[in-house]
N, C-alpha and C positions, 0 to 999 in steps of 0.2 A: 774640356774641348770647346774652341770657339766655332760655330759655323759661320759665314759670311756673307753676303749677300752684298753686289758689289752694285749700288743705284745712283752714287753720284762720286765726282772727281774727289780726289783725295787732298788735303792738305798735306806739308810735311807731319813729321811725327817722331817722338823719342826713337832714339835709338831700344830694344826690347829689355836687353840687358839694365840702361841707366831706368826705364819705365818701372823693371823689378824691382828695383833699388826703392823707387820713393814710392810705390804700391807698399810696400815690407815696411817702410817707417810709417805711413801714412795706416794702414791695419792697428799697430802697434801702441799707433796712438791714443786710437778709439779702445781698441780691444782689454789694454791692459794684459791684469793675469789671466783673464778669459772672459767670454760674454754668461755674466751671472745671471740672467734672468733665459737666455737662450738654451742653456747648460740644466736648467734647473727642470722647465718646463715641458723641452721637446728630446723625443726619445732621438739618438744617433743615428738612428737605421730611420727613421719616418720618413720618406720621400714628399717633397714638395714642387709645384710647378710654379712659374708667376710671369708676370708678363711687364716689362717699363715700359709706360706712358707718357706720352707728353698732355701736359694739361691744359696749353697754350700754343697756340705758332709761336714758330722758333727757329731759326738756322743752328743748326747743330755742332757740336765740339765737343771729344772728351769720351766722347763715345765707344770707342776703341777700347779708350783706358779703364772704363767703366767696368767693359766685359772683360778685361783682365783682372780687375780685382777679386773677380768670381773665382775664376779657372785658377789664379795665384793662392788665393786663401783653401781651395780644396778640388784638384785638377777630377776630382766626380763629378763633379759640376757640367751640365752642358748647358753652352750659352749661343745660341742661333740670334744674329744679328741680320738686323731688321734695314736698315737705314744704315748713313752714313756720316762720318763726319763732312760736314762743309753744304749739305743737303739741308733742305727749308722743308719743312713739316707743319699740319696743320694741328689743332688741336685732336686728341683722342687717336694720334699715331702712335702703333704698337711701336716701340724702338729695340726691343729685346724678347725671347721667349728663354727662360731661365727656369734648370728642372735639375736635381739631385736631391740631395740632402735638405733639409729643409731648416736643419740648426746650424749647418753652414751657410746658405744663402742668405737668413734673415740676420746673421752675424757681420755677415760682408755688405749686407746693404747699403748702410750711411754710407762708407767712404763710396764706394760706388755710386750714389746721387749724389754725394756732396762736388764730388768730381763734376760731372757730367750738368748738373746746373746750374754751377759756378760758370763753367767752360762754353757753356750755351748760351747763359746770358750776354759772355765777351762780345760773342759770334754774333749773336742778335745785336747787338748795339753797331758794333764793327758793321752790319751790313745796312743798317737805319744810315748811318754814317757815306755808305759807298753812297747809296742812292742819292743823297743831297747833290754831290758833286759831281752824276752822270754826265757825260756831253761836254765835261773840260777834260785839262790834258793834267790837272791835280791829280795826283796816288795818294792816299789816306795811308799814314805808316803812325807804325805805335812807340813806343819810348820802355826806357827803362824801369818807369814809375809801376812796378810789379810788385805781387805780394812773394815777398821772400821763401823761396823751395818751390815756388808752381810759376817761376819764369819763363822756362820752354812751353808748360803746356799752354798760359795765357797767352805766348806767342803764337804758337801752334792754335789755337781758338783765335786769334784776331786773321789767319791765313786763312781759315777756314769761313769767317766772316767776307772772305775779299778784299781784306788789307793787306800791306810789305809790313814785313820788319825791319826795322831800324837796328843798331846795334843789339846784338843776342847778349854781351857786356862789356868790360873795359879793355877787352881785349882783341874787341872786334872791328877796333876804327879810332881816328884818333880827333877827337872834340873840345876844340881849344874855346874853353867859356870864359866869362868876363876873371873870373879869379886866376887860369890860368894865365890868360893878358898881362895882369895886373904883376904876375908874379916878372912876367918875362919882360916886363916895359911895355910892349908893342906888338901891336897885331904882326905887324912885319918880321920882328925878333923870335916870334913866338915862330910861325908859321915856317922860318928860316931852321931854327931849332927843330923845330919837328923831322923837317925834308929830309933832315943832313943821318937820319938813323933809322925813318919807317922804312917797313917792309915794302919792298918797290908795289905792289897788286894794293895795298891797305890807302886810302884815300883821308885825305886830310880835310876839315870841315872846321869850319870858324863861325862862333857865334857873334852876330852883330845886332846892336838895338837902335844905330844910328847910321843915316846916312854914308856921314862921312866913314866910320869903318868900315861899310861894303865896299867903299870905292878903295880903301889901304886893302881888304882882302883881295879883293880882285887883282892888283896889284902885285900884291906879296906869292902868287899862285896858289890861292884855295882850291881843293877842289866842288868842293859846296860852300854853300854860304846859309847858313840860318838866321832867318830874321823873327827876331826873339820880340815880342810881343810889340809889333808895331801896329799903326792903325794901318786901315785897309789903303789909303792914298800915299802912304807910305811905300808900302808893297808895292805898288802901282810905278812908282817913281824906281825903288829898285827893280822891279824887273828890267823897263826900262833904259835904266843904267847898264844892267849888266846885259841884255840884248844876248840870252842865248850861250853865251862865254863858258857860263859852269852855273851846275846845279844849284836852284835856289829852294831853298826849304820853309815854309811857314811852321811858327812853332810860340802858343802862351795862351794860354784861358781859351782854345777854340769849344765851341759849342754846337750843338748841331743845329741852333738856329744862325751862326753866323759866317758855318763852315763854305757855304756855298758863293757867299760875297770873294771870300778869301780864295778861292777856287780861282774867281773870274778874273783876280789880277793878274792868271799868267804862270804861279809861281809852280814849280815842278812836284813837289812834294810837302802833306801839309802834315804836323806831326799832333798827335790829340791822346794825351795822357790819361784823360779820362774813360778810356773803352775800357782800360784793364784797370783803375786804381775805383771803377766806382757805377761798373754795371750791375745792375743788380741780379741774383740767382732766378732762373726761372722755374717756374712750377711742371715738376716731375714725379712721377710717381710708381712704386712697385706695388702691384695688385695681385691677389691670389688669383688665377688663370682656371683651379677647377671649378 
């Protein structure tokens, strides 16, 4: 049983059903044929209490998922939740109060903080990130550069940071990069090709690293334009050029010390691959609560 405690706005979130899913491989993985040292040591019937911690300030993610791994791996389990996702916490904030079985909980543990601060660190880097570019009209959005089977939740962690999502996959949008160009002749070709068969509401978006491409996208009717690792005087000139027309996107090596220059060009949206392919985990911890 989860309780909840409802202290700050929600991010999106798995749907519960697809959440079970990868809770159930994600256990399965760690557990094996069973937890040997858990199984060996602690009688089945011994009740235990514990409480998650943060060890750090941190904006939160994952947290949700955390207390379902409890409730999914042994629904005796009662798991009163503390905080929320998308909530900023300081150090030595109780984030869970966790009581049943005590061979079940200390079983379910890792995947439950492996979750939760992996997913926290996104959040925190994602929200170091907002802050840079307070006071422009730049949206920080993230990319596909995800680690494989935890793509929604790292999404879900950078939403909860204060970031957009950018495409959820290949099926979400349609992004004509330099290889697809190449294939089709021309920005023009390409972009023509696209029109004649996307889904009318699906938006078209064209990767350009040069001038002169933005001005054939603009042209050919993008609906964004990505400008793929130009310098900052670059941007400056395409904004510029396109004057408002359609969506321009910064997108290549952004960092958080140069996210804010890239901001002040103007440009609608900046893309940073780095929040998910290379935040680090933050420090979290299950403590014995008696």
């Amino acid at each position: 049983m989860i309780l909840e405690r409802r202290t700050a706005p929600q991010a999106w979130q798995l749907d519960p059903l697809v959440l079970d899913d990868q809770i159930r491989a994600f256990l399965r993985e760690d557990i094996g044929y069973f937890d040997l040292t858990a199984t060996l040591l602690i009688d089945p019937e011994l009740p235990g209490r514990f409480e998650m911690r943060a060890r750090e300030p941190m904006t939160l993610a994952g947290l949700a998922a955390a207390a379902r791994v409890f409730t999914f791996y042994d629904a005796s389990i009662q798991v009163e939740v503390l905080a929320r996702d998308g909530q900023q916490v300081d150090k030595g904030t109780t984030l869970l109060r966790i009581a049943g079985p005590a061979r079940s909980i200390l079983t379910a543990e890792r995947t439950a903080l492996n979750l939760v601060q992996h997913l926290s660190g996104i959040a925190t880097v994602t929200a170091a990130y907002i802050e840079r570019i307070a006071g422009t009209r730049a949206q920080l959005i993230d990319s596909r550069k995800t680690t494989p089977g935890l793509r929604a939740m790292e999404k879900h962690a950078v939403a909860c940071g204060g970031g957009r999502n950018h495409r959820l996959g290949l099926d979400n949008g349609i992004m004509l990069k330099d290889n697809h160009i190449a294939v089709c002749g021309s920005i023009t070709a390409a972009v023509a090709r696209a029109r004649s068969s996307v889904p009318v509401l699906t938006k078209v978006e064209v990767e350009c690293d040069r001038l002169d491409q933005v001005e054939e996208a603009l042209a050919a009717g993008a609906d964004v334009i990505m400008l793929d690792n130009m310098a900052v005087e670059e941007m400056q000139r395409a904004v510029a050029m396109v004057d408002g027309r359609v969506l321009l996107e910064a997108s290549g090596g952004v960092r958080l010390e140069t996210i804010r220059a890239i901001a002040e060009t103007g440009v609608d949206f900046i893309s940073v691959g780095r929040i998910t392919q290379s935040s680090p985990a933050l420090d979290i911890g299950l403590d014995d609560a008696e």
